[in-house]
Steps between C-alpha positions, in 0.01 A plus 500: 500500500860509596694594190906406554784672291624276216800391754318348762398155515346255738711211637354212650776367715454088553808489743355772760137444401437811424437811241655791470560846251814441304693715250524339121554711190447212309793512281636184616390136609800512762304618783254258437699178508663659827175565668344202358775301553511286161646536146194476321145704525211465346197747511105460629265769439288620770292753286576720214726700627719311755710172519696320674846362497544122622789254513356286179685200689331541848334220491773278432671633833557437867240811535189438775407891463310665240204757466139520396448835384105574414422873358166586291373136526794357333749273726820415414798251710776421511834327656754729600564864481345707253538881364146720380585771295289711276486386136467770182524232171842308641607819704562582845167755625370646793330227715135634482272302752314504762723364823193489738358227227804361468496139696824349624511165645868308586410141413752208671545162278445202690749292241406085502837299651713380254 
């Protein structure tokens, strides 16, 4: 188990289809809209102890990237970036998880002509 410090989180990156270690404190949702790229987030929960950050209006955008994200049998996706961090009752925590069981999969939207 890889335990993180409380200011590290995990951002999946939809533009460079990729993820990566960044640093969040948690104190504010400005970093998120920046990385995520949106002015409003909503949360999924991937277990207990972790969630993620998504545009809540990805759906509704010009966005053909997004992630499946499967860890202890449980799979989540979504369209556009996203942000794991550790979760203590509504607070910022330590992402505590397993990476090697952590699957990562960049999924491209085929979206129907208009």
């Amino acid at each position: 188990m890889i335990a993180l410090n409380d200011k590290t989180a995990l951002l999946f990156d939809a533009g460079n289809q990729t993820a990566r270690l960044v640093t969040y404190d948690g104190e504010s949702l400005d970093p998120i809209y920046k990385w995520l790229n949106c002015d409003l987030v909503d949360t999924i929960r991937l277990d207990r102890h972790h969630i993620i950050f998504v545009d809540d209006e990805g759906l509704w955008k010009d966005q053909d990237t997004g992630f499946r994200i499967t860890y202890n049998n449980r799979t989540v996706k979504f369209v556009g970036s996203g942000l794991l961090v550790g979760d203590m009752m509504g607070n910022t925590a330590p992402i505590k998880l397993n990476f090697s069981d952590l699957d990562i999969e960049v999924i491209v939207y085929e979206r129907p002509e208009a």
